[in-house]
N, C-alpha and C positions, 0 to 999 in steps of 0.2 A: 381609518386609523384614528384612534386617540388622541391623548395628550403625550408627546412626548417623557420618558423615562426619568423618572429622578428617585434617586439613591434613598432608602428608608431605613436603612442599615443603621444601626449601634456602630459605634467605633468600634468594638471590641469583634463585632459579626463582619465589619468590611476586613480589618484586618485576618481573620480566618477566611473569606472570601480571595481577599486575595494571596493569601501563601496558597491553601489548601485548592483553592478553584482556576488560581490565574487567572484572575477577577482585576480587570484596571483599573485602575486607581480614582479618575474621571467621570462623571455623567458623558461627556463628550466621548470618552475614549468607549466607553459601554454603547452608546449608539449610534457610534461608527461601529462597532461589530454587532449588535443586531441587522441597523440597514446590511451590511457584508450579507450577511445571511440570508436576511429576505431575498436579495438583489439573486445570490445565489441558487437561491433556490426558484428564482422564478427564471431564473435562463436555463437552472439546467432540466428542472422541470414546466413550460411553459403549459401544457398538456394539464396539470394540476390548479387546481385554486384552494390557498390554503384554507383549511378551517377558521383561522386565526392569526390574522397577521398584526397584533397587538406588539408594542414592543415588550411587554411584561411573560408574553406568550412565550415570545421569541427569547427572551432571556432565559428561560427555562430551559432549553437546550444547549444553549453555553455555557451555562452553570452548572448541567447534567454532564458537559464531554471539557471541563475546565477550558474553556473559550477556545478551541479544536474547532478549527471553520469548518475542516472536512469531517468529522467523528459530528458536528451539531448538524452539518446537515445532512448525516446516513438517517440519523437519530430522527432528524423532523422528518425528512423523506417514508420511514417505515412507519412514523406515528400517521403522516398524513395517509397515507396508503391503507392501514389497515380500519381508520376510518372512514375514509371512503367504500370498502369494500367489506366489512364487518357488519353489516346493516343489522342483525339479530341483536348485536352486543350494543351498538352506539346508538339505535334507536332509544332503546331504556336509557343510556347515560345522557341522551338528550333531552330525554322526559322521564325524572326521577319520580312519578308520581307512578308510572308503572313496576318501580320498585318501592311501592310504599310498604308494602308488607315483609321486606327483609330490611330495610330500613327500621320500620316502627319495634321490632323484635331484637335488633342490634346483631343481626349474622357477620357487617363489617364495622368495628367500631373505633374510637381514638378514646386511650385512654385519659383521662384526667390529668394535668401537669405533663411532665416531660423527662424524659432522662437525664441523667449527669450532665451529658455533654453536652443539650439543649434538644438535640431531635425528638420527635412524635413518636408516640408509640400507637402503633396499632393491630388490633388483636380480633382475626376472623371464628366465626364462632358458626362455620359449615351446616354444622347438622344441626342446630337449634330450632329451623323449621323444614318442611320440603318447600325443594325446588330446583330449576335446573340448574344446569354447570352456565349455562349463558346467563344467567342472572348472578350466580357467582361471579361471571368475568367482568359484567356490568356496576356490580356494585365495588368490585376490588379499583378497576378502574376509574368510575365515577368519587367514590374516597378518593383515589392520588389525586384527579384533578381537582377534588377542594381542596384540599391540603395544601398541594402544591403553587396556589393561588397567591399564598401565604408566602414572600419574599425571603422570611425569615426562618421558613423551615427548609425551603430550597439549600438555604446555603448549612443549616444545620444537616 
């Protein structure tokens, strides 16, 4: 594991974090509920070893279910599962060089700037080239995980 968690937040983005996400007000109180979760998710799944037990990972899920121990860990629970068992799809998202040519052609892309309200926009572009529905699923997924790498789009 890392370096522990600290807050990268704007004022203006912790304060939407917290009405809108039920987002604590603390470094301390946000990594007592990530640990919460980890800890959770390794008792109730012991059988599992997560992809990612960063605490930045981890915050992703709490910020996805508004800090819902139970809703972040159905949420990590089905994310870890379907990576572990998705092998066609998370192969490529693990090695984006096999999506180099939906990639280099722009099939999944993020546009320039942002919306009113600060969120990403991003605009699939299907039939630009051929290719399967699993490199579809690959690149729509492999996009949210950079995206969502991004602190600040999490909470937009």
């Amino acid at each position: 594991m890392g370096g522990r968690y600290e807050c990268r937040l704007s004022g203006e983005e912790l304060k939407k974090a917290q009405i809108e996400l039920n987002e604590p007000i603390s470094d301390q109180e946000r990594i007592a509920a990530i640990d919460a979760l980890r800890e959770n998710f390794k008792t109730k799944h012991p059988e599992m070893t997560l992809v990612n037990d960063s605490d930045a990972f981890m915050l992703r899920f709490l910020r996805s279910k508004k800090f819902n121990q139970e809703k972040a860990l159905i949420k990590l629970f089905k994310y870890q599962s379907n990576y572990s068992t998705w092998d066609e799809v998370f192969d490529k998202v693990r090695n984006p060089v096999l999506l180099k040519p939906l990639i280099e052609a722009g099939v999944v892309v993020q546009l320039k700037g942002r919306a009113k309200d600060g969120s990403v926009i991003v605009v699939g572009r299907p039939g630009i080239i051929k290719h399967t529905w699993i490199d579809m699923m690959a690149m729509i997924i492999l996009t949210a995980e950079t995206l969502l790498q991004d602190e600040h789009t999490q909470v937009r």
